[in-house]
VOLUMLO-496839 format. One record per residue (C-alpha): x, y, z. Coordinates in pm, 1 decimal. Example, Ala and Ser with C-alpha at 12.3 -4.5 7.8 and 13.67 -1.06 7.14 Angstrom:
BEGIN
PT         xx         yy         zz
PT     1230.0     -450.0      780.0
PT     1367.0     -106.0      714.0
This chain:
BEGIN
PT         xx         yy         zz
PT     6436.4     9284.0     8247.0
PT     6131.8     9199.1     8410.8
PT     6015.2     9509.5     8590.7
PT     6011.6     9825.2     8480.4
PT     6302.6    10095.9     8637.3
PT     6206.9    10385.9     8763.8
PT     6514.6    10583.2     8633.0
PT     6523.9    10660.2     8283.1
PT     6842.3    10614.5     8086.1
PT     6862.1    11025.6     8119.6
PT     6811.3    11026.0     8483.8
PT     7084.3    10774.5     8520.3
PT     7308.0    11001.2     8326.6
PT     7150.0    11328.6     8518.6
PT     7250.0    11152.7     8828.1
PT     7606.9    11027.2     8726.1
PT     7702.9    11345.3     8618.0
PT     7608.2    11511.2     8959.1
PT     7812.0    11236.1     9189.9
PT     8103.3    11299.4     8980.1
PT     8097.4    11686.5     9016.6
PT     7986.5    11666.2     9391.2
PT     8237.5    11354.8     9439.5
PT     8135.2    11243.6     9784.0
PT     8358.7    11011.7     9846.9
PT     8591.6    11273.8     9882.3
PT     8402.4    11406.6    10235.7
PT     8323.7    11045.0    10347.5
PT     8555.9    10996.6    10633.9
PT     8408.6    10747.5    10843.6
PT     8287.2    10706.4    11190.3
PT     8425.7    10938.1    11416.9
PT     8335.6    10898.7    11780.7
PT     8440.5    10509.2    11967.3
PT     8035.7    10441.7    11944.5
PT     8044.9    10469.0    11538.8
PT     8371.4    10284.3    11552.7
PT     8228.0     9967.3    11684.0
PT     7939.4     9954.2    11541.5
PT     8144.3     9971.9    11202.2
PT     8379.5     9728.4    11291.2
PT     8091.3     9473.9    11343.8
PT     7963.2     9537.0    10961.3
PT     8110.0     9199.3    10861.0
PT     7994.2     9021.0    11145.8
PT     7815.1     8689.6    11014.1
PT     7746.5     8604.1    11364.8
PT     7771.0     8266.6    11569.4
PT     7537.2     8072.3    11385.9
PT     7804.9     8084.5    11111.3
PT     8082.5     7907.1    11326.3
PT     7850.1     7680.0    11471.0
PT     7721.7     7527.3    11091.9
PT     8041.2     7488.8    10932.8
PT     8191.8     7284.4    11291.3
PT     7862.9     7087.1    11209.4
PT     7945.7     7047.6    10891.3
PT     8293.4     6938.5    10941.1
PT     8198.6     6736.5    11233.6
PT     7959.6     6515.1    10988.0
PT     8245.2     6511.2    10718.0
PT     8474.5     6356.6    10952.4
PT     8202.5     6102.5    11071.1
PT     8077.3     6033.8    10696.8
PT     8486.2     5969.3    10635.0
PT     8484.7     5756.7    10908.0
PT     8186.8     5519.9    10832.9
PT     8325.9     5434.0    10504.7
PT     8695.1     5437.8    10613.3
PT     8824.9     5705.9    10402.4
PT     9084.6     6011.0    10421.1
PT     8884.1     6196.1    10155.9
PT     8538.1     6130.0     9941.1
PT     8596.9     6012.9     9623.8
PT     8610.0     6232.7     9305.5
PT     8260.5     6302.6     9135.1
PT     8036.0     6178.8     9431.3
PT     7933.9     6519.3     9593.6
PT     7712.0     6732.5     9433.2
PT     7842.5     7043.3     9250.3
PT     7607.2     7306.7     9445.7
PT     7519.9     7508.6     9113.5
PT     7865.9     7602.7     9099.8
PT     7967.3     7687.0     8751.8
PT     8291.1     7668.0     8528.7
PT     8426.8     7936.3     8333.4
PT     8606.8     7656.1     8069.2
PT     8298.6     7454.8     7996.9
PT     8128.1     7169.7     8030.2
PT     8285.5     6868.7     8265.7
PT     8515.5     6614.0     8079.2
PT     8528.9     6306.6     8118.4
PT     8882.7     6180.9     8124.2
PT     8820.4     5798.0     8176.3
């Protein structure tokens, strides 16, 4: 891997084999009192900066689409952001 990890293979196990006698998930309940309840109800909270990009970003879509007088780019011409597919390489059907 890399790095070395500081659990063993038999402290893994050790360890595995006390959550599932213990099981505390079973106990886990949640927050309780209103103050615990909001602050876990803002867990997925990306904040505003996150609204404000992607309106940027579709703000200088619809201006890119604009300068070349377009509904939609054209296929192939945006770059694939190190997204992968599961099938294989790209085709080219031509």
């Amino acid at each position: 891997m890399g790095t070395k990890s500081a659990w063993t293979p038999e402290r893994r196990a050790r360890q595995a084999e006390i959550i599932r006698a213990t099981q505390p998930w079973k106990s886990s309940t949640g927050p309780k009192t209103p103050e615990g309840k909001a602050k876990s109800s803002r867990n997925a909270y990306a904040g505003d900066w996150y609204h404000e990009a992607m309106k940027k970003l579709a703000d200088n879509r619809e201006t890119m689409l604009g300068l070349f007088g377009r509904q939609r780019f054209p296929r192939g011409t945006l770059p694939d952001m190190g997204r992968t597919r599961a099938s294989g390489p790209k085709k080219d059907f031509r």
